[in-house]
C-alpha positions in Angstrom: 30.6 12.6 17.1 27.1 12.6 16.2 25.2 9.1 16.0 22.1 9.4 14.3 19.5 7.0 17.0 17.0 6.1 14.5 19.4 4.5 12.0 18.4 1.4 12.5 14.8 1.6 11.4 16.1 3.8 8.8 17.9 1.0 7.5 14.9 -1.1 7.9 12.5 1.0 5.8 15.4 1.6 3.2 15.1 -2.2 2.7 11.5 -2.7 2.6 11.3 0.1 0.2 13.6 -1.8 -1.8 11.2 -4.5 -2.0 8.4 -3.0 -2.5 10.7 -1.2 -5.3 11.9 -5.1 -6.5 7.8 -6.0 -6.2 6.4 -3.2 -8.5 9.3 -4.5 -11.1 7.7 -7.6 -11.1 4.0 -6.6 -11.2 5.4 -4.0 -14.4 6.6 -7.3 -15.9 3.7 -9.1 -15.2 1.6 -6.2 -16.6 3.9 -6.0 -19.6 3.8 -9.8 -20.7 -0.1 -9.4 -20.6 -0.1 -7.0 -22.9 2.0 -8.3 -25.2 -0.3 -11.7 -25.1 -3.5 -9.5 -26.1 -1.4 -8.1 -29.0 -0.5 -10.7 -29.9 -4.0 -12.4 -29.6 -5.6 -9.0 -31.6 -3.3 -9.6 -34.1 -4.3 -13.4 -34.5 -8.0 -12.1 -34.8 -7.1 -9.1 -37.7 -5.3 -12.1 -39.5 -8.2 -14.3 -39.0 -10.7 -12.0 -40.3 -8.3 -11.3 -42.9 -8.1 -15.0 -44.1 -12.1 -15.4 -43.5 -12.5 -12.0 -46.2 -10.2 -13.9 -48.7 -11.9 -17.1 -48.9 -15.1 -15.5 -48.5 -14.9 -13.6 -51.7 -13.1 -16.8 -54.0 -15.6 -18.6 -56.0 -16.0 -21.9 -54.8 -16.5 -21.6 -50.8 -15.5 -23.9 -48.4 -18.6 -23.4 -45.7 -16.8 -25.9 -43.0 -13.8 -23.9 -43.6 -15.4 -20.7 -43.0 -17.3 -22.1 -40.0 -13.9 -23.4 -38.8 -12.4 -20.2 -38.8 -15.5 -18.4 -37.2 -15.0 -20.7 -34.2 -11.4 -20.2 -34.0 -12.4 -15.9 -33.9 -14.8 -17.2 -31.5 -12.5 -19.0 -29.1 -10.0 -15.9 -29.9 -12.4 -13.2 -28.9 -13.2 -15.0 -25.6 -9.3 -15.3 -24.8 -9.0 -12.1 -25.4 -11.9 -10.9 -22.9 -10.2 -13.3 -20.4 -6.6 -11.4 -21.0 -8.0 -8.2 -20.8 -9.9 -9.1 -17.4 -6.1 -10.3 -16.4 -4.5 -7.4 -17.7 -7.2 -5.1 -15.7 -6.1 -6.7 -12.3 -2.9 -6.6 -12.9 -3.1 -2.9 -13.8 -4.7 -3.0 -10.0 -1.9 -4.7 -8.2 0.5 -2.1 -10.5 -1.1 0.6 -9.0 -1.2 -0.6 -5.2 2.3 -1.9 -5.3 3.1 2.0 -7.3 1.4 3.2 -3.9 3.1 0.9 -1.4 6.8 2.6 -2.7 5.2 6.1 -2.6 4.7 5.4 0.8 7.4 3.5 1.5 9.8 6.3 -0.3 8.0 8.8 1.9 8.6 7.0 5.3 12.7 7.1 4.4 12.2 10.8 3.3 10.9 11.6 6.7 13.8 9.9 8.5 16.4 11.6 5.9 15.2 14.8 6.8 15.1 14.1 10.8 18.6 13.0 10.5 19.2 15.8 8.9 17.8 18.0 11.3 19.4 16.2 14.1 23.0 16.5 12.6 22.6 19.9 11.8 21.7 20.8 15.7 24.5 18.7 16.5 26.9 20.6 14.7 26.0 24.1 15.7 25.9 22.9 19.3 29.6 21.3 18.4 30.6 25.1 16.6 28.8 27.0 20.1 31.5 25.0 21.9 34.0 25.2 20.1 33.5 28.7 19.8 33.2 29.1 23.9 36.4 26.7 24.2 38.4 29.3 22.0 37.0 32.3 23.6 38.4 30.8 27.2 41.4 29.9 25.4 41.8 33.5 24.6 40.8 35.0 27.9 43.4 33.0 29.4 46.2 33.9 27.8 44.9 37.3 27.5 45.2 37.1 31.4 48.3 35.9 31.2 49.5 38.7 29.4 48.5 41.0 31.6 
């Protein structure tokens, strides 16, 4: 019966792929909620602006107002240049957590294919005995036979 020695750490790398699998999830997620914050943040400017145009152009105009809301596209620009700084390094960690399964993956691919080798040496040294086993089978009781 063939026993494949190297299971063991091929177990082990199985698993750690998996976490570095269960890691990249998270960082996507990660990466995925900031992006949806600076959508959501560019949309909160566009309306701003939007709301700035409309009172801008009625005929009375509220200046503290209008100040007000220049602040507020002020303090919205700057968050947004603090999620995009956050959504830059999390594209980073994305991309070395992507490169820690790629290697991962191509650790357990190695192993597959030395198991595979190893079995299928095992089996044609199993089918060369076998073979020799049948042959003496057959010279024997040709012998007998004779």
């Amino acid at each position: 019966m063939f026993r494949f020695r190297l299971k063991p750490l091929q177990k082990i790398r199985e698993n750690v792929r998996q976490e570095r699998q269960a890691e990249l999830a998270k960082a996507l997620e990660a990466e995925a909620i900031v992006r949806e914050k600076l959508e959501s943040i560019q949309h909160e400017i566009a309306a701003t602006k939007a709301d700035g145009r409309k009172f801008a152009s009625g005929g009375m105009v509220n200046v503290d107002f209008l100040i007000g809301l220049r602040r507020h596209e002020a303090f919205l620009l700057a968050q947004k240049a603090d999620v995009q700084n956050r959504l830059e390094q999390v594209l980073a960690e994305v991309e070395r957590r992507r490169q820690a399964v790629i290697e991962m993956d191509k650790e357990v691919k190695i192993l597959e294919k030395l198991h595979d080798v190893q079995k299928e040496k095992y089996d044609a040294a199993m089918t060369a005995k076998e073979i020799v086993s049948m042959d003496e089978i057959a010279l024997q009781k040709r012998q007998r036979m004779t």
